[in-house]
N, C-alpha and C positions, 0 to 999 in steps of 0.2 A: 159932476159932483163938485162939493165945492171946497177947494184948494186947501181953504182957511181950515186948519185943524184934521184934515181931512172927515170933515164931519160935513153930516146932510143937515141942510136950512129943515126948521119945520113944514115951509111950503113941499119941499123935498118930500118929505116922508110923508106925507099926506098925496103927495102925486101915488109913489111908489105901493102903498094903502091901497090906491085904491083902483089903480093897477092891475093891481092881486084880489081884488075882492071879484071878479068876475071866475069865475071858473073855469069856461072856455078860456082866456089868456092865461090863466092859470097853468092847466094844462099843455099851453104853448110852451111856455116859458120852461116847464119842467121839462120837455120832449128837447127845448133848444139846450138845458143846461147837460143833457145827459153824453153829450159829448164835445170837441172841443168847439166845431163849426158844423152846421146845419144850411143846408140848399132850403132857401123859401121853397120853391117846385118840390121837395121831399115833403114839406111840410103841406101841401095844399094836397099832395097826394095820401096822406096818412089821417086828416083826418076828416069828416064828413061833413065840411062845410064850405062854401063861397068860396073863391079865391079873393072876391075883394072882403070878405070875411076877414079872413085867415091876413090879408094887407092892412085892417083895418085895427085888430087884434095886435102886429105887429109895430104899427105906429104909435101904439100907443105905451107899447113896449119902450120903445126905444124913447120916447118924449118922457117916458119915468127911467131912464136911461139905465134898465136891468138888461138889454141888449143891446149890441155893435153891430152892425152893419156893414157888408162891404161889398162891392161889386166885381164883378168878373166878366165882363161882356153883359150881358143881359143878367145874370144870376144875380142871386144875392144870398152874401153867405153871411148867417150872423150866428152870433158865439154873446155869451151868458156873459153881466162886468161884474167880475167876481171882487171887485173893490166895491163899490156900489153893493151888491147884496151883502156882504162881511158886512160892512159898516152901516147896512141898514139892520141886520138881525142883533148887533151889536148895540146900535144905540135901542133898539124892543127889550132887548134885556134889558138894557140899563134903567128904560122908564117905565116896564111893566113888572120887573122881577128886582126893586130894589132891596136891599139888604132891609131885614127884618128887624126892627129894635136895636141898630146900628150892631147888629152883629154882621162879620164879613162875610160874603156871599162865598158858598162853594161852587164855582163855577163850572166845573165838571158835573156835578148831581144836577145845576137845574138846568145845562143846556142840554139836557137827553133830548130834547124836542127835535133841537136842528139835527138829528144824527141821522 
């Protein structure tokens, strides 16, 4: 992520886009966020596809840097960047939910989405 600001470049969020636009990562990425680290080997076994699938899925994960990575002998445990997603659902708000008619946004009523 980048430093400056702690805000994502547009090339940024255009990785992270499109990332997400696949459904299968999709799905990855929700199964790796639902706890704090996840075994790749749990994940090749859960769901019905490739292992270089499921590595392929993964890399591209982590090259839009919404997961970590870490080694343990042969495993690899990766865990959600919960900077990185904040601050990408953050700046979506910002540029697809801007305040109407310069009235202040209530930010409670319109992020029901990420709940």
């Amino acid at each position: 992520m980048n430093v400056e600001e702690n805000r994502l470049s547009p090339p940024q969020l255009l990785k992270i886009t499109k990332a997400l636009a696949d459904p299968q990562r999709f799905a990855i990425l929700e199964r790796i966020a639902a706890e704090p680290e996840v075994a790749c080997k749990q994940l090749v076994a859960e769901f019905p596809i490739t292992q270089a699938t499921i590595s392929h899925h993964l890399k591209e994960l982590v090259a839009a840097d919404l997961i970590a990575s870490r080694r343990i002998g042969q495993c690899a445990m990766l865990s959600r960047r919960e900077d990185v997603l904040s601050e990408y659902l953050s700046q979506l708000n910002h540029k697809l939910l801007p305040p109407l008619n310069g009235q202040s946004c209530n930010c409670s009523e319109r992020r029901s989405w990420e709940r």
